[in-house]
C-alpha positions as CSV (number, residue, x, y, z in Angstrom):
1,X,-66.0,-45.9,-31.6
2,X,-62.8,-44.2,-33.0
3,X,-60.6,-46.4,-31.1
4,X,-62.9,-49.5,-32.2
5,X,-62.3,-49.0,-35.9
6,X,-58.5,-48.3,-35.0
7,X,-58.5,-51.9,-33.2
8,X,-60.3,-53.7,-35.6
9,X,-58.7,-52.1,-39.2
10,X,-54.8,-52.2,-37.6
11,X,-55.6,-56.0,-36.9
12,X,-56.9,-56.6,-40.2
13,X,-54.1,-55.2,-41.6
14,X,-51.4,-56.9,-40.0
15,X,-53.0,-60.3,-40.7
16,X,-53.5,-59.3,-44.7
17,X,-49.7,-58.0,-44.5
18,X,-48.8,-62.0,-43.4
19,X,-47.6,-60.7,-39.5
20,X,-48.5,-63.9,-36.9
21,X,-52.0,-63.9,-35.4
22,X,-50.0,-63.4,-32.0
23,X,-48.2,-60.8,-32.9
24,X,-51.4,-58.6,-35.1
25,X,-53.1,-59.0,-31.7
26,X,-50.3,-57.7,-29.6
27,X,-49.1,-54.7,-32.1
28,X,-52.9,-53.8,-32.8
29,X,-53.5,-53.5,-28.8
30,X,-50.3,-51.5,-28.4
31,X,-51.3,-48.8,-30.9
32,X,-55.0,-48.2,-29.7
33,X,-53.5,-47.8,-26.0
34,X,-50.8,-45.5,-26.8
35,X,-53.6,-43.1,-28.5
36,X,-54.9,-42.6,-25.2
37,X,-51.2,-42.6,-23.0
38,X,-47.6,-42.1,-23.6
39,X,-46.2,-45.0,-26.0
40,X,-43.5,-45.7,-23.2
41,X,-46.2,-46.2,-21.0
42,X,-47.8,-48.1,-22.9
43,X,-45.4,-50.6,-24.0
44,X,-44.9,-51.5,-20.3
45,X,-48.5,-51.3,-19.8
46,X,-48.7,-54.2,-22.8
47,X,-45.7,-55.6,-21.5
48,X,-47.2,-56.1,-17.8
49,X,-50.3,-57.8,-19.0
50,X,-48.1,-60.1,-21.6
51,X,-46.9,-61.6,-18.2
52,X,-49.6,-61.0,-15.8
53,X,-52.0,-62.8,-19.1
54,X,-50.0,-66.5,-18.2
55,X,-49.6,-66.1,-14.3
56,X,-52.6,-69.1,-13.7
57,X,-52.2,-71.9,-12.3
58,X,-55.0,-73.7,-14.8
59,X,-53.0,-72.6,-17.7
60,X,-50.4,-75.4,-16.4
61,X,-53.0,-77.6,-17.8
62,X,-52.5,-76.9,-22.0
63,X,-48.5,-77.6,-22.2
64,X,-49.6,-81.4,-20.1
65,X,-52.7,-82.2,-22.3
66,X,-50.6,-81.1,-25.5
67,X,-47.6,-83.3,-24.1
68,X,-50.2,-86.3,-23.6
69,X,-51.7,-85.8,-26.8
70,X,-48.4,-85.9,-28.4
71,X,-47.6,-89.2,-26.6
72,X,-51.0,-90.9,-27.4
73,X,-50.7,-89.3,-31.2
74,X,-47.7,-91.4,-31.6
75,X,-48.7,-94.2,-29.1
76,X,-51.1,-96.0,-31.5
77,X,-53.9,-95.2,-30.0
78,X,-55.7,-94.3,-33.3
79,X,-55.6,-98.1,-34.7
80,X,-57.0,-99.8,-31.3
81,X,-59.9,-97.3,-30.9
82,X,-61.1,-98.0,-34.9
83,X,-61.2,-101.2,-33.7
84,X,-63.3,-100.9,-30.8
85,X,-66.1,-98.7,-32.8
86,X,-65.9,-101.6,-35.1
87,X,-67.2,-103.9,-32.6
88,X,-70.2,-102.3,-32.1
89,X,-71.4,-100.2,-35.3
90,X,-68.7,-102.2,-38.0
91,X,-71.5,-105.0,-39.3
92,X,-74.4,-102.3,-39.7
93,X,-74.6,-101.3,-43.8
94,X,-72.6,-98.1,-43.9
95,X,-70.9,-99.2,-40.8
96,X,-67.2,-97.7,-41.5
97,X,-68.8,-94.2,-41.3
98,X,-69.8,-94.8,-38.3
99,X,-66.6,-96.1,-36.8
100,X,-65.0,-93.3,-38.3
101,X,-67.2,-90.6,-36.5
102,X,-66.9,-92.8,-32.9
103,X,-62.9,-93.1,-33.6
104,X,-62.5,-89.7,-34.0
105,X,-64.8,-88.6,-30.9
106,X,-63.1,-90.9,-28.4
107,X,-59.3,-89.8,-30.1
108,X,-60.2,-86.0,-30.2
109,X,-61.0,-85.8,-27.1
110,X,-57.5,-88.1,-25.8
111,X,-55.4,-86.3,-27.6
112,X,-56.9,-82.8,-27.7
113,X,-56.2,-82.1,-31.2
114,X,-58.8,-81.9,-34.4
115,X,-55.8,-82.1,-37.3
116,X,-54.2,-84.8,-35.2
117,X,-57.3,-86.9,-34.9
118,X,-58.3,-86.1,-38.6
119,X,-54.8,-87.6,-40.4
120,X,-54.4,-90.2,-37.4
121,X,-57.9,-91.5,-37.8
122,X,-58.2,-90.7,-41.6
123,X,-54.8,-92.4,-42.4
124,X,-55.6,-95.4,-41.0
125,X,-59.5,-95.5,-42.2
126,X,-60.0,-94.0,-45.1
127,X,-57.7,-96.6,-47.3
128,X,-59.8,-99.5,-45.5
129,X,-63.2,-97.3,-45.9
130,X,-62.0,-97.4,-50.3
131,X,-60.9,-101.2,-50.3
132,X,-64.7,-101.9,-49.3
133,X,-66.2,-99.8,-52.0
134,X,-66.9,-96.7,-50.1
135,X,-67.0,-93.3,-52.1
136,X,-64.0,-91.3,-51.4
137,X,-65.8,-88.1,-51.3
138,X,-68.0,-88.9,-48.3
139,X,-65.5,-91.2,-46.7
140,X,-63.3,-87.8,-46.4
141,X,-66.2,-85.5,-45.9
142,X,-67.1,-87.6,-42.7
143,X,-63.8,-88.1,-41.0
144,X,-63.2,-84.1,-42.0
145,X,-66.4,-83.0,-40.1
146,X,-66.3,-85.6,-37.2
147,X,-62.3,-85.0,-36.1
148,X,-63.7,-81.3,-34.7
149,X,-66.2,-83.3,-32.1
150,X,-63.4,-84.6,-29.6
151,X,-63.2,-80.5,-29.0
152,X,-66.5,-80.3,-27.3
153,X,-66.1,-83.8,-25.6
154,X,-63.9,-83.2,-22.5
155,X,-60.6,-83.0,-21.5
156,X,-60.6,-80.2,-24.4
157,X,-57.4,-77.1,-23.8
158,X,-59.7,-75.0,-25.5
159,X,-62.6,-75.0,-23.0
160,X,-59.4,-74.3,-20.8
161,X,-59.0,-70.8,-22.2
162,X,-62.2,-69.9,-22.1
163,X,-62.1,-70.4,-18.9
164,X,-59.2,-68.1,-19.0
165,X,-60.7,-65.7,-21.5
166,X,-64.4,-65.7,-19.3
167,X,-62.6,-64.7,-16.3
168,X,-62.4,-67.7,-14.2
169,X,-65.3,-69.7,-15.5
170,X,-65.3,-73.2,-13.4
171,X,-63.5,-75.5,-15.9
172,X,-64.7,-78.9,-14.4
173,X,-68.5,-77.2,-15.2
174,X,-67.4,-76.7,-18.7
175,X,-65.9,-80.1,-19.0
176,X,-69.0,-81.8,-18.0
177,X,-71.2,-79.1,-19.9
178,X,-69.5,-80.5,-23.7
179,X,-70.7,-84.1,-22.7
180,X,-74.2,-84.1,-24.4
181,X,-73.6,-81.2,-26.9
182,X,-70.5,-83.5,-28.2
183,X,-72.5,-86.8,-28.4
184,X,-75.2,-85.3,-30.1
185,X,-72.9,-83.7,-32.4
186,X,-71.6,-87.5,-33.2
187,X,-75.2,-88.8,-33.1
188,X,-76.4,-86.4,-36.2
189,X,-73.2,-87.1,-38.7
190,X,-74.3,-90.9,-37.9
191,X,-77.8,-89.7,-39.1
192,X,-77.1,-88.7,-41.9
193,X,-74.4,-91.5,-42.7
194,X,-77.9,-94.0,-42.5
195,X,-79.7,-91.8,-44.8
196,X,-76.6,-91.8,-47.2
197,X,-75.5,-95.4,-46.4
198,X,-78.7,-96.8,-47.6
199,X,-79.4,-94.3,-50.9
200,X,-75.4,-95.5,-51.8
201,X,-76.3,-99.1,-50.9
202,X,-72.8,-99.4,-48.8
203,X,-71.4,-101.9,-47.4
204,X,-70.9,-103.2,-44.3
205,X,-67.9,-104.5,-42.5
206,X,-67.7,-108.5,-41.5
207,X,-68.5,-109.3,-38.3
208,X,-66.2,-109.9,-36.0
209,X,-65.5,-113.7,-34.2
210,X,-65.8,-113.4,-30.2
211,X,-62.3,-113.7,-29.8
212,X,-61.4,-110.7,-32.3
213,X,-64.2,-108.5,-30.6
214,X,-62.5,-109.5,-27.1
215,X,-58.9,-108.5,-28.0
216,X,-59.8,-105.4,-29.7
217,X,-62.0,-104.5,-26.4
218,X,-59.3,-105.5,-23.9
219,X,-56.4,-103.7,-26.7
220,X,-58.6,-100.0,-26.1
221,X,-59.9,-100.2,-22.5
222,X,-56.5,-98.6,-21.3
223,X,-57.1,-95.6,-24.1
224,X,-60.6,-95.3,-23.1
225,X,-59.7,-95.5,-19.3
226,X,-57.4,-92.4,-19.6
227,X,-60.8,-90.5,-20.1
228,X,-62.5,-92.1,-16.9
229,X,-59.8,-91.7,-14.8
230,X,-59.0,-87.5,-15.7
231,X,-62.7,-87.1,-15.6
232,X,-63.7,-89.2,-12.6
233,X,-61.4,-87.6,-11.1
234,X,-61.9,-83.9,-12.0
235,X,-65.5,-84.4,-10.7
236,X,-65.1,-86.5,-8.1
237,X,-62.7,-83.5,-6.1
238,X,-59.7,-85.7,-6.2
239,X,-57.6,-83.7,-8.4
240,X,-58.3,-80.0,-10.1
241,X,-57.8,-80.3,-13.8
242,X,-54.1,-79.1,-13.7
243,X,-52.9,-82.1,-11.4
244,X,-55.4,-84.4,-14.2
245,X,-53.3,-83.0,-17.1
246,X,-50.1,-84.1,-15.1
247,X,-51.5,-87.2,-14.4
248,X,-52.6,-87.6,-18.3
249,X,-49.4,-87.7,-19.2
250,X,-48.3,-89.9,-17.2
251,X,-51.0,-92.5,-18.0
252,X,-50.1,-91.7,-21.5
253,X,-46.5,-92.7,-21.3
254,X,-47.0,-96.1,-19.5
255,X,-49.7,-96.7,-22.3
256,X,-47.4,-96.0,-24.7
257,X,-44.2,-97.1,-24.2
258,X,-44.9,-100.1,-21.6
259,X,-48.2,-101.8,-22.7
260,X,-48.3,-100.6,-26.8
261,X,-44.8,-100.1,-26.7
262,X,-44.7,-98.1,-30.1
263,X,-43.3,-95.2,-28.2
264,X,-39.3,-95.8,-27.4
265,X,-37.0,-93.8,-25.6
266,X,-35.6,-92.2,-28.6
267,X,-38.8,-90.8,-29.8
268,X,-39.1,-89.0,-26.6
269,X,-36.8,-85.8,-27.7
270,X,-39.1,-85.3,-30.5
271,X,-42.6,-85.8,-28.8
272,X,-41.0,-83.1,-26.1
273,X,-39.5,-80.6,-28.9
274,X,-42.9,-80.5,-30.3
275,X,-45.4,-80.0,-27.1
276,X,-42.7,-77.3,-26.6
277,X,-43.3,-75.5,-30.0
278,X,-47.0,-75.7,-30.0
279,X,-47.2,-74.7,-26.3
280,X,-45.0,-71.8,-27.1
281,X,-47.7,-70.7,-29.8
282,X,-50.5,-71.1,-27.7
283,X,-49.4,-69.4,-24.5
284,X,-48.0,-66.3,-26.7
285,X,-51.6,-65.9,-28.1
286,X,-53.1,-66.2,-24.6
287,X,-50.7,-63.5,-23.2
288,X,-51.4,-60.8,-26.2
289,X,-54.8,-61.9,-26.0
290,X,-54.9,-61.2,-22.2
291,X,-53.3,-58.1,-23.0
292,X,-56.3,-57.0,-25.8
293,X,-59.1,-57.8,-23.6
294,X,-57.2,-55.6,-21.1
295,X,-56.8,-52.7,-24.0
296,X,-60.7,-53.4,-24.7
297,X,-62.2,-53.3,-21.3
298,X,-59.7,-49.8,-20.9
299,X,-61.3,-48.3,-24.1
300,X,-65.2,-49.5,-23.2
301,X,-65.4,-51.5,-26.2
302,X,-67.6,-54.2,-24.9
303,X,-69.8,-52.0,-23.5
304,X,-70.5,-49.8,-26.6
305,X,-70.1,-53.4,-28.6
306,X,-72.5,-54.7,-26.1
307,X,-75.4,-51.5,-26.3
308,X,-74.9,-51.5,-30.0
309,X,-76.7,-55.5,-30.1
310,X,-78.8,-54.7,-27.8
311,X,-80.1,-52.0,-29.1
312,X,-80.9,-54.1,-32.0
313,X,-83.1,-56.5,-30.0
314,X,-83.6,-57.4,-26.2
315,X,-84.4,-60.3,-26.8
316,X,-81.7,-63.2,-25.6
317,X,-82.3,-65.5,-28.3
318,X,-81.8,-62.7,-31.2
319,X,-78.9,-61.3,-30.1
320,X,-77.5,-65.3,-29.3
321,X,-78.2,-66.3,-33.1
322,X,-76.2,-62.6,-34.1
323,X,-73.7,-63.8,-32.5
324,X,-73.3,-67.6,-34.1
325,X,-73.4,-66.3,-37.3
326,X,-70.6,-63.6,-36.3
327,X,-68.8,-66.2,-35.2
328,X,-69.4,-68.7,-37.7
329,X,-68.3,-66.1,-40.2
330,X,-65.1,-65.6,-38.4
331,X,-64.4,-69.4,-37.5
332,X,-64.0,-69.9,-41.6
333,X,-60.8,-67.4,-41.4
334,X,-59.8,-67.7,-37.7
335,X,-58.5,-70.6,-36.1
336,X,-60.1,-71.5,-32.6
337,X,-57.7,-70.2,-29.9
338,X,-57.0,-66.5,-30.9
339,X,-61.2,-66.7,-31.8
340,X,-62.0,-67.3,-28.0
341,X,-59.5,-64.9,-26.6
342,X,-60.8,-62.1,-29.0
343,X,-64.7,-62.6,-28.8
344,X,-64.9,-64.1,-25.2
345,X,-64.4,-60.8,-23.3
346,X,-65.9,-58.6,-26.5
347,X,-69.6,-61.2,-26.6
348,X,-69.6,-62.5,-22.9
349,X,-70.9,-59.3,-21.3
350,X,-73.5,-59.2,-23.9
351,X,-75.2,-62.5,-23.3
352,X,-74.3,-63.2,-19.4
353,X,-76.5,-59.4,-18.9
354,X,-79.7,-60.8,-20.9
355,X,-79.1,-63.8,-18.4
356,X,-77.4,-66.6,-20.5
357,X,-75.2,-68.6,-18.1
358,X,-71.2,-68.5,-19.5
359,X,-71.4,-72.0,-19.2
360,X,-74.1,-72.2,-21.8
361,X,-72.0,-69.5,-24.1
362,X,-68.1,-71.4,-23.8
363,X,-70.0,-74.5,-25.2
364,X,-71.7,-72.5,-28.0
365,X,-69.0,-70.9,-29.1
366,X,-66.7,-73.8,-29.3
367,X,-69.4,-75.2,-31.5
368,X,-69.6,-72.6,-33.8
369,X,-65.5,-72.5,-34.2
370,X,-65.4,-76.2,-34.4
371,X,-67.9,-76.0,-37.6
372,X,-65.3,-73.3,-39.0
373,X,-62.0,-75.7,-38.9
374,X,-63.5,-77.7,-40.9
375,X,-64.7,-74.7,-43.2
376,X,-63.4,-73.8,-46.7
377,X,-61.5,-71.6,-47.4
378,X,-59.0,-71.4,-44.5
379,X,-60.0,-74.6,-42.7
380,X,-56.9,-75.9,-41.1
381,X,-59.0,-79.7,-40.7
382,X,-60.5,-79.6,-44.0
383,X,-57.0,-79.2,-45.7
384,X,-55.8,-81.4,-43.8
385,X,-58.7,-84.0,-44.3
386,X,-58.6,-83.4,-48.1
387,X,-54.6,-83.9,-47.9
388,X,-54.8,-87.6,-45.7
389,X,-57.6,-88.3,-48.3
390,X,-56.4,-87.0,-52.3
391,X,-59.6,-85.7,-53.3
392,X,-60.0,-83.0,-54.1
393,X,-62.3,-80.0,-52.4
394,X,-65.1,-80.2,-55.1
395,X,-65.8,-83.4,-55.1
396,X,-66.1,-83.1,-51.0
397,X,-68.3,-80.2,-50.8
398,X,-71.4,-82.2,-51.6
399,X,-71.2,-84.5,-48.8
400,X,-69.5,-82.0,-46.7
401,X,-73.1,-79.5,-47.0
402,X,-75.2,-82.0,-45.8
403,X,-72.8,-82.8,-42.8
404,X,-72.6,-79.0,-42.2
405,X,-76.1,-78.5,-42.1
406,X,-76.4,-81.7,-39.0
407,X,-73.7,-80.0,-37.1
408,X,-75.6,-76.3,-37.3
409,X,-78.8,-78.0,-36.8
410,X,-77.1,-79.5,-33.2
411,X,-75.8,-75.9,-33.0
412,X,-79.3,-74.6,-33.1
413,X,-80.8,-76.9,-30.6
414,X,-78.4,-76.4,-27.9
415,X,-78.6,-72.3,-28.7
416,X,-81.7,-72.5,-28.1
417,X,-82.3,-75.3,-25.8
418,X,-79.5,-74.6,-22.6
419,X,-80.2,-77.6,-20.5
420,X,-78.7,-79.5,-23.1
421,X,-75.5,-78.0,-22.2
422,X,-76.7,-76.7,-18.3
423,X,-78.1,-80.2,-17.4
424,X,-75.4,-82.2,-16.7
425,X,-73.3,-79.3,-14.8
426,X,-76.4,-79.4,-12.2
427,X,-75.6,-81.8,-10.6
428,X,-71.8,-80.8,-9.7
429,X,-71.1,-79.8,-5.9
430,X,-71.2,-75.6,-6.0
């Protein structure tokens, strides 16, 4: 328990003191283990798992589906994808909210980033969303709380380092597991966008002529078809989701620079600098992460972590709805990746030995951490939202709640309902 408290305070510290995530992570590890061995020994102990923590050949996945997202960020895929909701949902009353949510599902998930669907999708919406008399408030509360969907909806790097995190959890299974989670996710902000849209009396968008429909159909079928083809593929056997990543980006940069061309030659150098920076960040929190969960499986944390919930109920259910509001507590401060690495290897134990399949678990507790980025006061997609949109944080809150409260509903149901997450996976080849 000592060494628990030492872990958890010296972390705490480090990130009130303004030291990187990464690095808290990293020192925090380091000084629990030398307690119980000689520093030197330690160091090299940390050291060893800080390289041992990226030796994967799945990890090769994040740095491709970062570079493809960078690509298709830049690409304009955002603007052809609003246009292809608006076909279908654009001429009901309130339609723009729902474009918005459908527009940022289909670009989260392309470009495997909630702050880059949120200002790409926002930017180009929310200005068309205020021309047509929408409020501002709920026109930036929605595209704030549907940007985080496209996390759950595959190809998603985080459900890769869970994976990671789990132990080897099968990532094609995960992929296919955020499916109906995601939509329903999407399906419950539309919900209540109706029940707002017609106590507002909003507006809907002109229909569009046959030929307008057309174009903006044929403009986004080659967006859209990067999904099919990485996850056709993925479950079909033809390719593991590394060699889809690879083949992401490549699908990207013909998209891009030969059939939108709005991505040139130049703009290569900075598209590659920063899938390099962000990688960098990422893979240096899954190596010290790798290197805690190491330190915590050493000390018998989870274990003692693990009898001290259970001995608060046996019951699976309980200790599963402990757990979302741990981790919805946490995903308001923590940002996603360094919350999976931490709690993975600490909570998995826990539920996998009252029988909850890891699959059901990495879905749930994306969920949760999706609600958080999008939660004041350290929400990296809410500032962001508020910052594409200029309104302030009070006057969001109000339409924000009521979007909150869908999402944790959704939350609830596949908690406590597992074939919603289980079903599809069923039917994969073991």
């Amino acid at each position: 328990m000592a060494e628990t408290l030492i872990l958890i305070l010296s972390f705490l510290i480090l990130l009130i003191l303004g030291v990187p995530i990464a690095f808290s992570i990293g020192i925090s590890a380091s000084i629990v283990l030398a307690m119980e061995i000689n520093n030197g020994i330690a160091l090299a102990t940390i050291a060893q798992r800080l390289i041992t923590g990226l030796d994967s050949f799945s990890l090769l996945a994040i740095p491709f589906f970062i570079l493809a997202g960078q690509i298709m960020n830049k690409g304009g895929i955002a603007n052809r994808l609003i246009d292809f909701a608006r076909i279908f949902v654009g001429i009901i009353p309130g339609g723009l909210l729902y474009v918005n949510i459908i527009a940022n599902m289909l670009f989260g998930a392309i470009s495997g980033s909630a702050v880059a669907a949120t200002s790409a999708i926002g930017g180009f919406m929310l200005p068309k969303m205020k021309k047509q008399g929408y409020p501002e408030d709920l026109s930036a509360a929605v595209n704030i709380a549907s940007s985080t969907i496209g996390l759950v909806i595959p190809p998603s790097n985080i459900l890769i380092i869970y994976s990671l995190a789990s132990g080897g959890v099968s990532i094609t299974a995960l992929f296919v597991a955020g499916y109906i989670p995601g939509i329903l996710m999407g399906l419950s902000l539309m919900i209540i966008g109706v029940i707002l849209a017609k106590k507002r009396g909003l507006p809907s968008f002109k229909a569009p002529s046959f030929s307008e429909a057309f174009s903006a159909f044929f403009s986004a079928v080659p967006s859209i078809l990067l999904l099919i083809i990485v996850m056709g593929g993925i479950i079909g056997g033809i390719f593991t989701p590394t060699e889809a990543s690879a083949i992401a980006v490549v699908h990207a940069l013909f998209l891009s620079m030969w059939i939108y061309k709005e991505v040139k030659i130049r703009d290569l150098g900075q598209i590659f600098l920063d899938t390099v920076k962000t990688t960098s960040l990422v893979l240096f929190l899954v190596s010290t992460s790798v290197a805690m969960s190491w330190v915590l499986s050493y000390e018998n944390i989870p274990q003692s972590l693990s009898d001290s919930l259970i001995s608060l109920s046996s019951n699976k259910y309980v200790i599963l709805l402990i757990i979302n509001l741990i981790l919805l507590l946490f995903g308001i401060f923590m940002d996603m990746t360094p919350a999976v690495l931490i709690f993975t290897p600490i909570f998995l134990p826990v539920v996998t030995n009252l029988g909850v399949d890891p699959i059901h678990f990495g879905i749930i507790m994306v969920m949760n951490l999706c609600i958080g980025l999008c939660t004041p006061p350290v929400g990296s997609v809410l500032f962001v939202g508020l910052s594409v949109s200029k309104v302030s944080l009070s006057k969001v809150m109000p339409s924000l709640i009521l979007l909150y409260i869908a999402l944790v509903v959704v939350l609830l149901l596949v908690t406590f309902i597992p074939e919603l997450s289980l079903w599809l996976p069923s039917f994969l080849p073991s």
